[in-house]
N, C-alpha and C positions, 0 to 999 in steps of 0.2 A: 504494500500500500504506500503513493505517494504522500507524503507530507507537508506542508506549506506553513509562511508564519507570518504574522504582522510584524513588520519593520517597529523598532522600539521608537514613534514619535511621542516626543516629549513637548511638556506643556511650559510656559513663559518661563516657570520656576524650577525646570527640571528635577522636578520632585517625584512624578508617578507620569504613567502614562495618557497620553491624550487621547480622546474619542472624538470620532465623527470628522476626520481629514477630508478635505474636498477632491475629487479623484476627478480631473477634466477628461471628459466627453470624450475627448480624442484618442486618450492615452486608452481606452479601454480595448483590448486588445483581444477575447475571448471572453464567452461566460461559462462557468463551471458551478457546478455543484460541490460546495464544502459544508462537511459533518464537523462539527467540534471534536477536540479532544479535550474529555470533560473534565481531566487532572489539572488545567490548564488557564483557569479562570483568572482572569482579571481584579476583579472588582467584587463586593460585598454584591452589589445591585440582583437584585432577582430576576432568575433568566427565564426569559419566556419564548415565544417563538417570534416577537417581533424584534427581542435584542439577542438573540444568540449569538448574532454573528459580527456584535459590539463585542459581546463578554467573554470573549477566550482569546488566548495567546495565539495556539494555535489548531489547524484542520486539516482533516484529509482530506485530500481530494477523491469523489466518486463518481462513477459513472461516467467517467472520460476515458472513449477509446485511444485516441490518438497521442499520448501525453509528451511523449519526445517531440510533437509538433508545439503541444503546450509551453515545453520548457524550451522549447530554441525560441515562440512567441515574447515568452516573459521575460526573459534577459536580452533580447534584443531592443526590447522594449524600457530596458533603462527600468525593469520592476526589482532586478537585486543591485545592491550597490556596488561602486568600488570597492567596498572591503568582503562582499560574499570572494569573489573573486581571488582577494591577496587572502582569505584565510582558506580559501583551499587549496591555494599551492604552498601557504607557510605552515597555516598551523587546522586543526580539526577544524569542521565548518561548524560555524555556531555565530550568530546574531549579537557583533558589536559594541559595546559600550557607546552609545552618542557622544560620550564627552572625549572618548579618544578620538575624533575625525574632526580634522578642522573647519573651524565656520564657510569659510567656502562652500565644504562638501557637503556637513552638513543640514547648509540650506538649499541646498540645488535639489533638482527633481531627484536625482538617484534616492536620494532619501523619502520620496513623495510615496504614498502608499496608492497604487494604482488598482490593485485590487488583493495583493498575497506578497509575500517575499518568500523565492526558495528558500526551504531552508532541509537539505537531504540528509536522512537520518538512517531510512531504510535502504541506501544506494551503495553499490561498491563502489570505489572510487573511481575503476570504470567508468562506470556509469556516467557518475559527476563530473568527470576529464570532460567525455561523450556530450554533457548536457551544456557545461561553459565554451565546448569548440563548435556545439553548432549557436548557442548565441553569438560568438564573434563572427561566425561565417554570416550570422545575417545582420550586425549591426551596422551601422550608417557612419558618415562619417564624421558627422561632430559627436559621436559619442565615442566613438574608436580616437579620436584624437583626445579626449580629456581621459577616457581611461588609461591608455597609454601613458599618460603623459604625467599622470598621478602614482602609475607602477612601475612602470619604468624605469620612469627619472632621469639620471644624464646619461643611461648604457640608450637611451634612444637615439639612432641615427640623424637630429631632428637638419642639417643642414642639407642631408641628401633627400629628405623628405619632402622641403621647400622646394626643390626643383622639380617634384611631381606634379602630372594634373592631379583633377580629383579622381579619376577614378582607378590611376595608380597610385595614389595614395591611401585608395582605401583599401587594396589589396595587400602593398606593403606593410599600414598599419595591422592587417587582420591576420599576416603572417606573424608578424613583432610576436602580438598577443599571445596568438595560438604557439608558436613555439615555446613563448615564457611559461603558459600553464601547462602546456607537454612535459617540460625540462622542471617544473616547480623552481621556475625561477631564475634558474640554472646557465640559462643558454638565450640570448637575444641577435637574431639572426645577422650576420653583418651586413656591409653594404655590397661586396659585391657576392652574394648569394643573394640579396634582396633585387639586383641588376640582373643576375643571371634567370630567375624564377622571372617575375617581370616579363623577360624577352617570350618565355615560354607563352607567358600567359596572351602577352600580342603575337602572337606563332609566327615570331620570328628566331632564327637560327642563330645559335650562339657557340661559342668556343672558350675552354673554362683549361686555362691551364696553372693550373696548382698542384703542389705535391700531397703524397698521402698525408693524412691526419689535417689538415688545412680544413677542413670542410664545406668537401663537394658534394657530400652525400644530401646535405638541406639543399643543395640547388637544384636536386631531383625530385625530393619531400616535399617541399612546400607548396608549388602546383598541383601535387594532389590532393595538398590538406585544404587549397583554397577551392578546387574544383572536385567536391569528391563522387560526383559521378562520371568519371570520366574516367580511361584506362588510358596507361603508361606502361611502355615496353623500354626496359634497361638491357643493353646487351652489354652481357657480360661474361670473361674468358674462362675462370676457371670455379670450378663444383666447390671448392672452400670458400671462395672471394664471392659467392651468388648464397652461399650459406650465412656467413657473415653479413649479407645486404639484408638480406630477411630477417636477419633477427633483428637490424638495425630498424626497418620499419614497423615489425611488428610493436616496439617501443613507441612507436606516434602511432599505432593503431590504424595502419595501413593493414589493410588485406593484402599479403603480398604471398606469390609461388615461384619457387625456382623451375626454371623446364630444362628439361637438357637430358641425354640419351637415357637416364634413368626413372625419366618421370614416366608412370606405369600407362598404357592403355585403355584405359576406364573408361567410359563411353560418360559415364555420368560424371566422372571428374572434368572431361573435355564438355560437355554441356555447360557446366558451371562457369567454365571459364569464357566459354562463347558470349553465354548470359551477363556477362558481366560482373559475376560473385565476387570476381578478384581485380582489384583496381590495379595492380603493379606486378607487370610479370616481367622477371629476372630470368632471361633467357641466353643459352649459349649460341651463338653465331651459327653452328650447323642446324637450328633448329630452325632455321628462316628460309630455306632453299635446300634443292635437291642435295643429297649428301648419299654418296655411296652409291647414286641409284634408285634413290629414297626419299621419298617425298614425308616428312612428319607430316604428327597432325597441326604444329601450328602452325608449319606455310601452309597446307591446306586448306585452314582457317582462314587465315589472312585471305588466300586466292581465291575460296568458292564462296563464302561467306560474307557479302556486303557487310549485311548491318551488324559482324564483328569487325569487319574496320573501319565503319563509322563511328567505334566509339572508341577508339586511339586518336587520342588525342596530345601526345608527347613521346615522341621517339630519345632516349638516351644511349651514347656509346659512351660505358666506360672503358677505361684503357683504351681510347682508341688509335695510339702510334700502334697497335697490333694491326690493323688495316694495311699499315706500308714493312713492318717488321716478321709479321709471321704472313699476313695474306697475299702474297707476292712474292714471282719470284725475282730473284737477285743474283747476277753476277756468276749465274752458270746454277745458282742452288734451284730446287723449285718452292714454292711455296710450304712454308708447315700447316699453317691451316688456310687453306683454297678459301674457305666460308667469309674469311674475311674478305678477300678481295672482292666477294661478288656480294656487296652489301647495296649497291649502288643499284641491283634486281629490285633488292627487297623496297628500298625508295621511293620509285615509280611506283607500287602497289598502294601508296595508300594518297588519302584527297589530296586538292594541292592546297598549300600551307601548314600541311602536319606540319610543327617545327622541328628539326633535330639537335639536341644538344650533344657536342664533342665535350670527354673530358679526360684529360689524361698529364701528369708530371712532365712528362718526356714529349715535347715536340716540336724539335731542333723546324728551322725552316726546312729543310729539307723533306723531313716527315709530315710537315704542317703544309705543304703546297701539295705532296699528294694526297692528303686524309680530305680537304675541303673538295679536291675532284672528285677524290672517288664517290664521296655522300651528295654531289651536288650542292654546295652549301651556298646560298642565294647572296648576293654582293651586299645586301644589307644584313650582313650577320654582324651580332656584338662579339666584341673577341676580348675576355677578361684574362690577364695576365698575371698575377701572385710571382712575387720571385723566389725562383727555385732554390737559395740558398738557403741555408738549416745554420744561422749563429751558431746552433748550441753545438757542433758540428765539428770536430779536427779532423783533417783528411791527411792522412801519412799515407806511405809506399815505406815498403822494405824488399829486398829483393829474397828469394828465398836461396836454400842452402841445398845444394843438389837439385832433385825432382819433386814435383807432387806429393810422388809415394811417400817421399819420406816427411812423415807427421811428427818427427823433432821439432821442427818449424812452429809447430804450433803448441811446446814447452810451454811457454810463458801464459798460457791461460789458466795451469795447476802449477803453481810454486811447487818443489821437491818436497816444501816445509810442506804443507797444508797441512791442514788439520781442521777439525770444526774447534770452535767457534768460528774460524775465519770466513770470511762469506764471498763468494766467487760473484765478480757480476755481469749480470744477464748478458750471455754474448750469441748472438746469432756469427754462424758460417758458412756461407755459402760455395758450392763446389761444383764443378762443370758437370760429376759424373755421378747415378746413382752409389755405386760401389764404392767408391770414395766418401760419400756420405758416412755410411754404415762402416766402414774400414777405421777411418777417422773416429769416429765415435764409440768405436772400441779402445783404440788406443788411449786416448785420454782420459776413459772410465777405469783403464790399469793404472794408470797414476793416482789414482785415490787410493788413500787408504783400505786397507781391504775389508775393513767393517761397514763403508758406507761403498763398494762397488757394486754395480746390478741394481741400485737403489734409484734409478730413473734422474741420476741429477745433470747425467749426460744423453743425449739422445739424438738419433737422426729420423729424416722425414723426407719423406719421396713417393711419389705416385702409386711405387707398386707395391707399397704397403698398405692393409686392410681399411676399410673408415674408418673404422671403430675405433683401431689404435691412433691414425690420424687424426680423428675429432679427440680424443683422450688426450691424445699428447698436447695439439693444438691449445687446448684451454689449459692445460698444466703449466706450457711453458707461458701464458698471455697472462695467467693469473698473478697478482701481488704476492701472494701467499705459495704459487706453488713451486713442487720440487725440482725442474726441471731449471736448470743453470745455464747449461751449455747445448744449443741446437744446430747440428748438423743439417743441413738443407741442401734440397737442388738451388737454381736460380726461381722456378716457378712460383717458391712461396712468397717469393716476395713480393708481388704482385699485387697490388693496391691494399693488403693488408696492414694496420696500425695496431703494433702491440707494443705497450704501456712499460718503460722502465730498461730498454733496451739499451745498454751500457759501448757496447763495445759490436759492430761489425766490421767482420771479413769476408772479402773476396777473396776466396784461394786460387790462387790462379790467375790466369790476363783470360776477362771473360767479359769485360764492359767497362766501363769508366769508375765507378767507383772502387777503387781497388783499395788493398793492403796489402799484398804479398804478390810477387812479381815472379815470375819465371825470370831465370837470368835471359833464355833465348832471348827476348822481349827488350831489353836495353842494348842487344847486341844489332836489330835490325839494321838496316841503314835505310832514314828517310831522305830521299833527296828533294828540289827544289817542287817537282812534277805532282808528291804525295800530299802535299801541302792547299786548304784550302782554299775555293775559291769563293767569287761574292755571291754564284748563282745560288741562289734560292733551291733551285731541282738537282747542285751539284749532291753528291752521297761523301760523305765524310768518312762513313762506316765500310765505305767499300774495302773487299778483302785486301790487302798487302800483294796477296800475288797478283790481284788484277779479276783471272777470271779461276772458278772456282771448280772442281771435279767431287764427282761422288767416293772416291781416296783419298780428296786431300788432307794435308796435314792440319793439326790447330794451329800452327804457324800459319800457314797459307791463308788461315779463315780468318785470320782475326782484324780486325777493323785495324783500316791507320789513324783515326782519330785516338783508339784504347793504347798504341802504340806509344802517337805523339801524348799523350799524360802520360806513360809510363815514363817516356824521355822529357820529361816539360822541366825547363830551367826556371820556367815562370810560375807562381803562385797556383796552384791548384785549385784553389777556390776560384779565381778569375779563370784558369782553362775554362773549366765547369760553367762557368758564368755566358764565355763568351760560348761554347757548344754551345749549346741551349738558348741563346739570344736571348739574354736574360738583361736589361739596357735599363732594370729599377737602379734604386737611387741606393738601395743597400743590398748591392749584391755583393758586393766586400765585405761587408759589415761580421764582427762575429762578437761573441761573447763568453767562447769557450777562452782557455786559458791561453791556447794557441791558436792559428790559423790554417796553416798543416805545418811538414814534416820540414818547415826551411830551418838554416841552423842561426843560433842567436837571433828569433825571430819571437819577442817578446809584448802583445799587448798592445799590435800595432792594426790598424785599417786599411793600409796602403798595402797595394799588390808588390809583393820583396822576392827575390830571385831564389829558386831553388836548387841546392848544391846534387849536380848530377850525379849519379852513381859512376864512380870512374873503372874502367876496366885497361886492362892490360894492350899496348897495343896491338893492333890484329894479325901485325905481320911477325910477330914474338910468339904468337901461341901455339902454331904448330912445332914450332922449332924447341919451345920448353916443353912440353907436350911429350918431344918425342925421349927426351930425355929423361924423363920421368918415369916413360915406362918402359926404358933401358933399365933405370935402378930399380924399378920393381920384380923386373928379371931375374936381375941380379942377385936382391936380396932375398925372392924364393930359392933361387938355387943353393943359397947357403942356409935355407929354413932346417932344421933337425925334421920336420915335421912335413916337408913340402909332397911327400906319397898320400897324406890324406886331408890336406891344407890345399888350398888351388892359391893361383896370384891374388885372385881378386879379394883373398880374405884381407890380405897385407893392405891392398885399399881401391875401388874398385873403381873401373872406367871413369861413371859419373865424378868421381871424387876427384881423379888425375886432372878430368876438364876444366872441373871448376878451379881447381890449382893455377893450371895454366892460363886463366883466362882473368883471375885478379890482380888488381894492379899490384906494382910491390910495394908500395905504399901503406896498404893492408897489410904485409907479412913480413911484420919486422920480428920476428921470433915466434920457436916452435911452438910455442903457448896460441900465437896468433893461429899457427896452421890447427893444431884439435880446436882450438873456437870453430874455425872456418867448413871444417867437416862434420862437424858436430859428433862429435870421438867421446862418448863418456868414459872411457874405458883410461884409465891411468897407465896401463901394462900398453897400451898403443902408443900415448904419446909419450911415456921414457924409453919406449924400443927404435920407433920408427919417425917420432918428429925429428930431428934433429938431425938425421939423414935427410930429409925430405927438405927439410930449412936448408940444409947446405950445398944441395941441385941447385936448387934455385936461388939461393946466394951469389954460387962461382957462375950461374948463368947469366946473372943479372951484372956480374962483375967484368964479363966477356961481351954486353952487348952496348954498344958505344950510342942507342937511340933511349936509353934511359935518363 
């Protein structure tokens, strides 16, 4: 049973309550049926049938079918105050004290008793969320402007407001609102989410480039909190990242479904969705066009079904650099996912003016001139820019020590000491290969103590492991509380994902721009004048090193010269970054961490400072020290006691001899410097064999006259 209650007006002396408020003609907005609740009296006065509904506090309401239309009538209508409102996002809803609300407010209509004031007793808070968002959706705009403007306070946008007409200003105030009581308070939409939603709302085409956690998820939310009968298609790439959107909406009480090769064939779940049951479908790109040979049912929807695309009214690509980076092919490669490229099908299928909203971190111009082709994106699109730099953010390189395989390299994330209490902090790693994942994440789980090993504090994560363990681990390691420390990953997780408290990432490997740890191949390329960019807009930055690319080629061969030129950048890393990405804000230098990245004597400064390059040996010395080396390694197996069940390579193997010969001597001022350099725990190696190894390349370096 719903409940209602008389607004506490008070009488000249604010002493007890007033009777018989004058309730104008106009404001009367519905007539109901109310019963007393007879605990609830007022007054001594004897109740009869002509004052019943003088003498109580308050009443139910009866004999009203339609009540959600009641409740979005009566607060639209200025019947609960500004403070129903601020006490159901701060504190229990309950009826005011008059003397706490200033004369202002107090004297204004909100306080005017029009016919009831909500007051929800029997409602989940559901509900009440439900009953104050469709009041906003239907209130007008000089009531949205004083509510606002009383709850708000200075988190209101109010100069970007002044630049609106009225009838984007009452959309932007009705978003303000509605997000403030979604969020209890929490969250007041910026201005360019309020620009971005906006464009949707006049179906115009917009481009939203910001990084994760920025928030770009309300610039997709809030057109449907303003329009809620209306359906929105998010394409999005992968089953964890469309998992995550959905619960994200489910929070604002969006209906939302993820679709994608797993969602079942149910005749009556695809009716629901035709019907309109679900206002935001989170769909993967092959579910839009033929795939395999295969028509799903929601491009069949979409193609047989008018009046289901009659009621799409907001097209979303997130990630959408996937369009030019996976749906196309490139430089001999073919396409990884075809479904991207042919989005520009799916386009033409629906009325003109759908709008499309682009949004994605990463979109260098280069990717940015073909992503607007491919979607058709109309010359009057708005194009909002966020700069992609991250203050809180230090960007180092180190080169690594051998190969991949060897996860010495990644020592320094378990001190030898650890122990608990000590607390490891949260470090994502990401790896080019599934097997490296799980290899890696072994090894660093042996460094722990052996009372807490197998205890999930290290873990990896990759596609072809089960959901179940991937949804498990997924929240373990996102959670404040949980056990999970250190997560081995492909590159795929990282992928518009934002998890909370993340201390420390690595790239293993030369796999993309933001890196830590470097193959030495990688600072040895040579870029010449030709690898270098140019101004076109459609040039490819990313294009492989070799040029064009074979289904054998090596990861050498593939790897972008842009990932290159950062691993060799003499220049500031955060400006590389900056200038990639055409990043031209006013703080894309800017940081606030304690450094800026890995330059040296580079202390608490703004200005782009030069970074000292990794030096190597010169080019025309290293075969020739090379060969030397494993001369003496000949050498010294053939004098091994042990050499019938010892091979050379124990003494020190290939990789090891290369990287010897390939540093500068700069680095190898004694045997101590060479077991750093190969990373030799072993004490019995470096009193047998550094000092041998130190004095090759001592008298080599003593014989060659370009040192």
């Amino acid at each position: 049973m719903y409940r209602v209650q008389r607004p506490p007006l008070l009488d000249s002396k604010e002493c007890h309550p007033a009777f018989g408020a004058v309730v104008p003609f106009t404001n009367v907005m519905h007539a109901i049926e109310l019963i007393p609740v007879f605990d609830t009296q007022l007054s001594e006065t004897e109740v009869t049938s002509e004052s019943c509904l003088d003498a109580y506090q308050q009443y139910y309401v009866n004999s009203f079918t339609d009540k959600e239309t009641f409740h979005r009538l009566v607060i639209a209508s200025e019947i609960s105050t500004i403070e129903d409102i601020r006490g159901h996002v701060v504190r229990p809803v309950t009826s005011p004290p008059m003397k706490s609300l200033s004369p202002t407010t107090r004297n204004s209509p909100w306080c005017s008793m029009l016919s009831a004031q909500v007051l929800i007793t029997h409602q989940s808070m559901d509900a009440a969320t439900a009953t104050l968002v469709k009041g906003i959706q239907g209130a007008v705009l000089d009531l949205l402007e004083r509510t606002a403007s009383d709850l708000i306070q200075n988190r209101l946008p109010t100069e970007y407001l002044a630049t609106l007409s009225d009838n984007a200003k009452v959309d932007a105030l009705r978003a303000c609102l509605i997000i403030w009581v979604l969020t209890r308070g929490a969250v007041v939409p910026r201005v360019f989410q309020l620009q971005a939603s906006l464009a949707m709302l006049q179906q115009r085409d917009s481009i939203i480039m910001a990084g994760t956690g920025s928030g770009k998820m309300l610039c997709l939310l809030i057109p449907m909190l303003l329009r809620p009968g209306s359906i929105s298609i998010t394409i999005s790439p992968l089953k964890r990242l469309q998992t995550s959107q959905v619960l994200e909406c489910q929070k604002y009480a969006i209906s939302t479904i993820a679709i994608n090769e797993d969602t079942p064939d149910d005749p009556k779940l695809w009716e629901s969705i035709r019907a309109g049951h679900y206002q935001h479908l989170i769909v993967s790109p092959e579910q839009l066009g033929m795939c395999n040979g295969h028509l799903p049912q929601l491009a069949r929807s979409i193609r047989q079904d008018r009046s289901f695309t009659r009621k799409i009214h907001c097209v979303h690509v997130d990630e959408a650099h996937n369009i030019y980076t996976a749906g196309l092919a490139h430089h001999g490669e073919e396409a990884f996912r075809p479904a991207y490229g042919k989005l520009g099908q799916f386009c033409i299928l629906h009325p003109k003016g759908t709008p499309f909203q682009v949004l994605s971190a990463t979109l260098p111009p280069h990717i940015l001139a073909v992503v607007k082709k491919e979607l058709m994106v109309t010359p009057s699109y708005l194009e909002l820019r966020l700069s992609t730099n991250r203050p809180n953010i230090t960007y180092a390189t180190t080169p690594l020590v051998s190969s991949l395989r060897n996860f010495r390299n990644l020592d320094f994330l378990i001190p030898p000491i650890f122990h608990p209490p000590m607390a490891i902090p949260k470090t994502l790693v990401f790896h080019d290969c599934k097997q490296d994942t799980a290899d890696a994440a072994t090894y660093l789980d042996e460094r722990l103590p052996q009372n807490i090993r197998n205890h999930g504090i290290v873990k990896h994560y990759h596609s072809d492991m089960s959901a179940e363990y991937l949804q498990k681990t997924f929240e373990d390691f996102s959670s404040d509380d949980g056990r999970c420390r250190i997560l081995h990953a492909t590159a795929g997780a990282s992928t518009g994902l934002d998890i909370r408290g993340v201390l420390v990432v690595i790239q293993y490997g030369l796999n993309g721009l933001y890196l830590a740890m470097i193959e030495p191949w990688a600072l040895e390329s040579s870029l010449g004048e030709d690898d270098q960019d140019t101004d076109s807009p459609t040039d490819d930055p990313d294009r492989p090193w070799a040029g064009t690319v074979k289904k054998n080629s090596s990861k050498q061969d593939r790897t972008g010269l842009a990932a290159l030129q950062f691993a060799q950048s003499e220049a500031c890393l955060r400006q590389f970054l900056g200038e990639y990405l055409d990043d031209q804000s006013p703080g894309v230098s800017l940081y606030t961490a304690p450094w800026c990245c890995d330059v040296e004597d580079e202390v608490a400064s703004t200005n782009p400072a030069k970074r000292k390059r990794n030096q190597l040996r010169a080019m025309v010395e290293r075969q020739p020290l090379l060969d030397k080396l494993i001369a003496w390694r000949k050498r010294a197996h053939a004098e091994d006691p042990h050499k019938s069940v010892r091979p050379a390579q124990w003494l020190i193997n290939d990789d090891g001899l290369e990287l010897v010969s390939k540093t500068h001597p700069a680095n190898i001022q004694s045997p101590l410097d060479l077991v750093t350099l190969l990373g030799e725990d072993s004490e019995a190696w470096g009193a047998r064999y550094a000092a041998d190894v130190f004095a090759v390349i001592s008298q080599f370096n003593r014989e060659n006259s370009t040192l």
